[in-house]
C-alpha positions in Angstrom: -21.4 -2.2 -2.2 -17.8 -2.2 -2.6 -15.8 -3.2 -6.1 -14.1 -5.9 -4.1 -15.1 -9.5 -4.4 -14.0 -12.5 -2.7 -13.7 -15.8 -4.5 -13.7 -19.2 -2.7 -13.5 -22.7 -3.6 -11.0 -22.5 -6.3 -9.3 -25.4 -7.8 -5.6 -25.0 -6.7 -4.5 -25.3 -10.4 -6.1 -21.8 -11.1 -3.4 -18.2 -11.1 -4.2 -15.2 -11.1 -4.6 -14.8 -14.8 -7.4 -17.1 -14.7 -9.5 -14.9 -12.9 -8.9 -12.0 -14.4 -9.5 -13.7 -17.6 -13.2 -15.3 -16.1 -14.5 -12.3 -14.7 -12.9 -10.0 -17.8 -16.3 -10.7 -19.5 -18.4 -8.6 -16.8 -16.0 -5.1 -17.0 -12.7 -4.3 -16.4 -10.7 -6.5 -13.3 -8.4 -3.8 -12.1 -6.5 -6.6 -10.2 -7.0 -10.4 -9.5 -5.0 -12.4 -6.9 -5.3 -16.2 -5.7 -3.8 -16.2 -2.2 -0.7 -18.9 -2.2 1.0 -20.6 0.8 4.1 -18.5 1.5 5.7 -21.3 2.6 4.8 -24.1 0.0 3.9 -21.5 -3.0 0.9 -23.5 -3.5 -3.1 -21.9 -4.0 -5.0 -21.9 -0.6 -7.8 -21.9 -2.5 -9.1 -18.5 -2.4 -8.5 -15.4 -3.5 -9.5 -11.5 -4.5 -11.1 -10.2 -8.0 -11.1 -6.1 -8.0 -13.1 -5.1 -10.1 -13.6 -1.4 -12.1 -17.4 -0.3 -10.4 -19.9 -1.4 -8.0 -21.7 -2.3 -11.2 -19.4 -4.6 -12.7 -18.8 -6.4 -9.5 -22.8 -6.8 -8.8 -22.8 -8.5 -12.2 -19.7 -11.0 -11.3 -21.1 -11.7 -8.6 -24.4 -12.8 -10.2 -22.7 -14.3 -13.3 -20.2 -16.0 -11.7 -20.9 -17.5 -7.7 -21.9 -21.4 -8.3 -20.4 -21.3 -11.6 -17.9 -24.1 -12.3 -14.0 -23.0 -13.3 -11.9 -25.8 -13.4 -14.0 -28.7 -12.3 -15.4 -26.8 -9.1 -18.5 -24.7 -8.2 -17.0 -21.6 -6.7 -18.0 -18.8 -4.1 -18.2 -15.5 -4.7 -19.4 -12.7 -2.9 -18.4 -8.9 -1.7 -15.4 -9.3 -0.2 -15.8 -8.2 3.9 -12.7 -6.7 5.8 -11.2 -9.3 8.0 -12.1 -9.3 11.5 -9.6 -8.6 14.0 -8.6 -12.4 15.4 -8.8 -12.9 19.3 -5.2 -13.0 20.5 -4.3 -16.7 20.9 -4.9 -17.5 24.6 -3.9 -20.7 26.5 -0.9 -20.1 28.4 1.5 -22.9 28.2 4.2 -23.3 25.3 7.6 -21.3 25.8 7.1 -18.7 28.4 3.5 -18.9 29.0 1.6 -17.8 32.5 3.2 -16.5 35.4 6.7 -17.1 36.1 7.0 -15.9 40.1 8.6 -17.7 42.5 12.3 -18.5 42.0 11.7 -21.0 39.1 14.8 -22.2 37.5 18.1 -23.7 38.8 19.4 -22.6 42.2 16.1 -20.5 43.0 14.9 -20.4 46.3 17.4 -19.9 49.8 20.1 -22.0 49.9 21.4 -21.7 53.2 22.3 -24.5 55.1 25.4 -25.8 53.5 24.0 -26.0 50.4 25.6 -27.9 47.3 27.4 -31.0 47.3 28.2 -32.6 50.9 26.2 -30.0 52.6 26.6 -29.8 56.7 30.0 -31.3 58.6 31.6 -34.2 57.6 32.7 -35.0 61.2 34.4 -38.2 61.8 36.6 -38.7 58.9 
């Protein structure tokens, strides 16, 4: 078992003091982080507790998942590497799929007389 534990379900309210504070009381946190919205700065609602042994994070684990900090029961468990995400398929969007075949303006032959008033204007 790793030192690492992931914690889920916070209350957006909580920082990263507050868990280093809650799960001080089961050994030393050598670093807690609640993951924030880089675009809003607010809590997504999860976030990371290190903690100082294998021991010490066993016993969060047990003393704290389905506890209740601030109003909510929360989650927490070993944290697990992320897995690699699929590559977004789907084609489409800007520059999607194939783009053969003269596409664009003025693609393709433009023989013939081409442009405006194409061919002989005879008569006039």
């Amino acid at each position: 078992m790793g030192n690492k534990l992931y914690v889920g379900n916070l209350p957006y309210t909580v920082r990263d003091g507050d868990l280093e504070q809650s799960f001080g009381e089961f050994g030393s946190v050598t670093s807690a982080k609640v993951m924030m919205e880089r675009d809003t700065g607010r809590s997504k609602g999860f976030g990371f507790v290190e903690m100082g042994s294998d021991a010490e994070a066993q016993a969060a684990i047990e003393g704290m998942n389905g506890q209740s900090l601030g109003g909510r029961s929360i989650t927490v468990n070993e944290a697990r590497p992320m897995e690699p995400r699929p590559p977004r398929s789907g084609g489409g969007g800007y520059g999607g799929g194939d783009r053969s075949g003269g596409g664009g303006y003025g693609g393709g032959d433009r023989s013939g007389g081409g442009g405006y008033g194409g061919g002989g204007r005879g008569g006039y």
